[in-house]
C-alpha positions as CSV (number, residue, x, y, z in Angstrom):
1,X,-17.6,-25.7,138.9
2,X,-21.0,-24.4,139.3
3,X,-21.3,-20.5,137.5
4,X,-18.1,-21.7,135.5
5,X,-18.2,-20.0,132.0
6,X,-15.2,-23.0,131.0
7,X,-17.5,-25.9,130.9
8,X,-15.9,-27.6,128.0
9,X,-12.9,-27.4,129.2
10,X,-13.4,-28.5,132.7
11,X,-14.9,-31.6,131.0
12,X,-11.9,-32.1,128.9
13,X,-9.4,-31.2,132.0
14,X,-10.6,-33.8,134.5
15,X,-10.6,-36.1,132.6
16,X,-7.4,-35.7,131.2
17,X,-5.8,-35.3,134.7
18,X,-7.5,-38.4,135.5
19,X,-5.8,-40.6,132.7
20,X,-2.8,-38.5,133.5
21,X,-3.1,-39.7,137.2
22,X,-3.8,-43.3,136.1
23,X,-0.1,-43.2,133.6
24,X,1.6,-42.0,136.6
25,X,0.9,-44.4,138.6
26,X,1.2,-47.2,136.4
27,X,5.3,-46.0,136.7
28,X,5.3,-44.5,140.0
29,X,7.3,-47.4,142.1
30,X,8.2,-49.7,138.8
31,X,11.8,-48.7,138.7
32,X,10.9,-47.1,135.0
33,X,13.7,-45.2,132.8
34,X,15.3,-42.3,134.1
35,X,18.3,-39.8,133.1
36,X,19.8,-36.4,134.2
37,X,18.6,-33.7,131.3
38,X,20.8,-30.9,133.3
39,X,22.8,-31.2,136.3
40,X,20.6,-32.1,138.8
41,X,17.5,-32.4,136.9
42,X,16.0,-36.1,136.4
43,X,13.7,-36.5,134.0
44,X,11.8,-39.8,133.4
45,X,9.8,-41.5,130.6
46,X,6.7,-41.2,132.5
47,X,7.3,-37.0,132.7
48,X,7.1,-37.5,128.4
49,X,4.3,-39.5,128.4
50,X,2.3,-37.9,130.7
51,X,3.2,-34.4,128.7
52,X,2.7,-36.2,125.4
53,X,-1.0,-37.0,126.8
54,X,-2.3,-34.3,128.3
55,X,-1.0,-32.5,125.1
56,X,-3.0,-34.5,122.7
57,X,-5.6,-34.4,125.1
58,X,-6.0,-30.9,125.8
59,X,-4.6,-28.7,122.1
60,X,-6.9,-31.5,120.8
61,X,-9.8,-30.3,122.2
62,X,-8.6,-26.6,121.5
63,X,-6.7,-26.0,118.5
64,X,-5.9,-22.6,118.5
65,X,-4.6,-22.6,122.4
66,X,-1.0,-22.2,122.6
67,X,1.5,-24.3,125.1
68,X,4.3,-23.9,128.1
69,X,5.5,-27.5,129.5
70,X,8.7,-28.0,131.3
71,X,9.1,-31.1,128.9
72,X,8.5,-29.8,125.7
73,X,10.5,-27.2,123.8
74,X,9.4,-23.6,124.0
75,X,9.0,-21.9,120.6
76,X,6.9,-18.8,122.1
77,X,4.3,-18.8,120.1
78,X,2.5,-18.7,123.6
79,X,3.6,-15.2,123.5
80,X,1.1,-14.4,120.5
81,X,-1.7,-16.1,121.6
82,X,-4.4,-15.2,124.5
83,X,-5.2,-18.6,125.5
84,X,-1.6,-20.8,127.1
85,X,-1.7,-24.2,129.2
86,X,1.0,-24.3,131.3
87,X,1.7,-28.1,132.1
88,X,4.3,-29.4,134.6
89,X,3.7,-32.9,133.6
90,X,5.1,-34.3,136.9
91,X,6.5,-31.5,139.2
92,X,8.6,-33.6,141.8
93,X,10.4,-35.8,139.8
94,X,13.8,-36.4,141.9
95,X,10.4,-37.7,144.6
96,X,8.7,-40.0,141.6
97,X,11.8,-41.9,140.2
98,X,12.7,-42.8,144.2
99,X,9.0,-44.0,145.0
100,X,8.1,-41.0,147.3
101,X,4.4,-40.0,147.0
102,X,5.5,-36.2,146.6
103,X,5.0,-35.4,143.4
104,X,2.2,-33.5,141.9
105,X,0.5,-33.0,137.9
106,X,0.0,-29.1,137.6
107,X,-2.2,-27.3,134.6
108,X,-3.4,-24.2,134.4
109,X,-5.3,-22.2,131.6
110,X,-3.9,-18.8,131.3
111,X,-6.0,-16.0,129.6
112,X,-3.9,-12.8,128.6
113,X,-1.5,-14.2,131.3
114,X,-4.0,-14.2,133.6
115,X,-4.6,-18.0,135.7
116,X,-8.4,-18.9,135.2
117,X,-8.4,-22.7,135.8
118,X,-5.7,-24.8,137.8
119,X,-5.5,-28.3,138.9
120,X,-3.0,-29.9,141.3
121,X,-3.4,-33.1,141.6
122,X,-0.7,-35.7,143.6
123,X,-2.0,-38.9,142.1
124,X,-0.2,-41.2,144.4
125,X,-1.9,-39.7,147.3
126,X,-5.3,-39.6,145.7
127,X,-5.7,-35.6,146.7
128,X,-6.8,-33.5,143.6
129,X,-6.8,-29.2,143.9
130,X,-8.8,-27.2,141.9
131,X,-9.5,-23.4,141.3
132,X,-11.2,-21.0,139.0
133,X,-11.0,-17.4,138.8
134,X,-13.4,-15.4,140.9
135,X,-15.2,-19.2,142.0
136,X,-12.9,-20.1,144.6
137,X,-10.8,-23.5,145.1
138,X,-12.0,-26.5,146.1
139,X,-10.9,-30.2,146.7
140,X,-13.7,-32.0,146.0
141,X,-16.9,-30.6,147.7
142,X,-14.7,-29.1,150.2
143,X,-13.8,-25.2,149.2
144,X,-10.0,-24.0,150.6
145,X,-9.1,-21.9,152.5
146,X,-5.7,-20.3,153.7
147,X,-4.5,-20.4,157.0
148,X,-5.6,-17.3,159.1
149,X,-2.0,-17.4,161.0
150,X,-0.5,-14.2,161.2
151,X,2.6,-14.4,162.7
152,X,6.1,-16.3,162.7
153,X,5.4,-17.6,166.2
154,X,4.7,-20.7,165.5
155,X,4.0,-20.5,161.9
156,X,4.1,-24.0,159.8
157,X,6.5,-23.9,156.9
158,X,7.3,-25.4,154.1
159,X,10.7,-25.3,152.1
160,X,12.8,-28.3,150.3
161,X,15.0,-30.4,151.6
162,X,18.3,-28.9,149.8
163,X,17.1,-25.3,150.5
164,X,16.8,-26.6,154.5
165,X,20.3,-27.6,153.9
166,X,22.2,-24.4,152.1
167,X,19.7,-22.2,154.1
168,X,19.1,-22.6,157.1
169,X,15.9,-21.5,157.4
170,X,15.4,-23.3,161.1
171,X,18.1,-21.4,161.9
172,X,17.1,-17.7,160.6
173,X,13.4,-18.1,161.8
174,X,13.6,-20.1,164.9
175,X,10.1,-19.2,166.2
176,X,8.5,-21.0,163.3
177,X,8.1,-25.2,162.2
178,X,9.5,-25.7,159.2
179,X,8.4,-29.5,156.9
180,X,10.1,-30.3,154.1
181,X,8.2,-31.9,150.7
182,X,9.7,-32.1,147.3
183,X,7.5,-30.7,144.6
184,X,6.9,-26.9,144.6
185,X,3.3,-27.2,143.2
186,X,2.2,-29.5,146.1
187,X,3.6,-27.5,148.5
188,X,2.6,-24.7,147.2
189,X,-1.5,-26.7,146.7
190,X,-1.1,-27.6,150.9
191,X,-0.5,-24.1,151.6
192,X,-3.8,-23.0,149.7
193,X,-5.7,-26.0,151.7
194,X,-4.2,-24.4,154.8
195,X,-2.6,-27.7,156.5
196,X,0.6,-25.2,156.4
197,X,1.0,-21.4,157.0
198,X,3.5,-20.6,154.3
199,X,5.8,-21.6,152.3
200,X,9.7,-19.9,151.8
201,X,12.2,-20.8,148.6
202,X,15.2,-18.9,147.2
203,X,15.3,-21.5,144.3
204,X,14.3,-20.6,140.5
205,X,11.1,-21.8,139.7
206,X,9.1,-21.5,136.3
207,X,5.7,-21.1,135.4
208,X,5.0,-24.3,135.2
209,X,5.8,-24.9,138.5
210,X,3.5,-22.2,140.1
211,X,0.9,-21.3,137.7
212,X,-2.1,-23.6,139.0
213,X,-0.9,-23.2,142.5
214,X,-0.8,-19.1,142.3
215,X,-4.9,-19.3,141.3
216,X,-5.3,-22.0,144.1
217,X,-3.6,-19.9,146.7
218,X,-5.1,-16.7,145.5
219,X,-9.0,-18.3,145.1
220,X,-8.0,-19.9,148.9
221,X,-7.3,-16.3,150.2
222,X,-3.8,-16.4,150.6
223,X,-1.0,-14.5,149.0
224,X,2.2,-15.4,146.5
225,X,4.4,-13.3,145.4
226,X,8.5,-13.2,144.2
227,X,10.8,-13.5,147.3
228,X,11.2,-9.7,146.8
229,X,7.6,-9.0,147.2
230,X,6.7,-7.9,143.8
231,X,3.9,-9.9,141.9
232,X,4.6,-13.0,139.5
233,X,3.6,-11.7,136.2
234,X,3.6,-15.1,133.9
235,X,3.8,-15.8,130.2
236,X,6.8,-13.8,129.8
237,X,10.0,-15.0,126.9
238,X,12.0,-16.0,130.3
239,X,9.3,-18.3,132.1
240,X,11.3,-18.0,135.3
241,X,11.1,-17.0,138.8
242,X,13.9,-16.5,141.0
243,X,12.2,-17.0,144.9
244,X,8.9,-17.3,146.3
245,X,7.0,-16.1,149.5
246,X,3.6,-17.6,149.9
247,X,1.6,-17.4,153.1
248,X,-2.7,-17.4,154.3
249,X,-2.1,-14.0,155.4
250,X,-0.7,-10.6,154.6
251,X,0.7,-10.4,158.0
252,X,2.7,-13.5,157.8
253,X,3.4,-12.5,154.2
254,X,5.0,-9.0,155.6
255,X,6.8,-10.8,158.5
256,X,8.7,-13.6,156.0
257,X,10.1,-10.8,153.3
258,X,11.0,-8.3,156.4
259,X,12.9,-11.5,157.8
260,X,14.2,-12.3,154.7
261,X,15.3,-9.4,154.3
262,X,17.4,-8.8,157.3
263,X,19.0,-12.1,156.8
């Protein structure tokens, strides 16, 4: 990005997103290995390949950076370091292994737990997000920008299919449209490009689910926070988060937690 003081690793990013891209694809609709690491949780061999490459890719470049993926075992030394990648290899999987184009590769560079770069990129859909600290986000030439909606009235939502199911949300916030798309970082990535208002989940999420998409929301303008309201504070020993309220606005951020809330 133009002023970016992370050159070097810009260079080494895009292109490692790009091979990334070109690995998922290459097993995206080939009816590829799959298997259940955890109730509910499919896993795939492109999620270890594509975790195994960025990996090499990116500590190869920088050595003394530490790591967070959701395919790779945690040994926290991430927690001694200033510099952390946090890698969701493929966020979306359950979407991937059925052929749905709703899936997304998520990075971020952390500095004393602190996003400064993310990507989001949804390779079968040929879209690619990108922030930096203080420089904005951007797809492509275009710079993002949150939604200015302010209001449930006919505010554009985004939640998961399961979570439209056990939740109702349709039925607790009528005035509003609610879409559902599997992979929390895309979602999260449409909301900064403002094609939706805000996004609502009750479900545990990690940091690498969020931690590209929290810069590309925050560098668009909007706002992300826990489902309580209080701020995600990442690189912690428990990587996890237990809801999320995202939104362009403050006021639409205010109205979703206060509805919440009285639900």
């Amino acid at each position: 990005m133009r002023g970016s003081e992370h050159e070097a690793e810009w260079r080494c990013l895009r292109a490692a997103i790009a091979a990334a891209g070109d690995l998922a694809l290459s097993h995206f609709r080939a009816g590829g290995e799959r298997w259940f690491k955890g109730p509910g949780q499919v896993v795939t061999a492109a999620d270890l390949e594509i975790d195994r490459l960025l990996h090499e890719r990116l500590i190869g470049a920088f050595p003394g950076d530490a790591w967070l993926s959701e395919e790779r075992a945690d040994d926290r030394t991430r927690l001694q370091r200033r510099r952390v990648w946090v890698v969701d290899p493929i966020d979306g999987t359950r979407a991937f292994a059925s052929g749905v184009p709703e899936f997304a590769i998520s990075v971020a560079l952390l500095v004393d737990g602190v996003p400064v770069l993310g990507v989001v990129a949804n390779p079968a859909t040929g879209e690619c997000f990108e922030a930096e600290r203080a420089l904005g986000a951007w797809q492509g030439d275009v710079r993002l920008r949150a939604s200015t909606h302010h209001t449930l009235e006919g505010a554009r939502l985004l939640s998961s299919r399961t979570e439209m199911r056990r939740r109702n949300w349709p039925g607790l916030m009528p005035e509003a449209a609610f879409t559902d798309l599997s992979s929390l970082a895309y979602k999260l990535a449409l909301v900064a490009a403002g094609r939706f208002d805000g996004l609502i989940t009750l479900r545990a999420s990690h940091d690498w689910d969020l931690a590209a998409a929290q810069l590309l929301i925050r560098e668009a303008g909007g706002v992300l926070t826990g489902a309580g309201g209080a701020d995600l504070v990442l690189n912690q020993p428990e990587p996890r988060h237990p809801g999320l309220i995202a939104a362009g606005t403050q006021a639409l951020h205010r109205a979703l937690l206060i509805r919440l809330a009285d639900s």
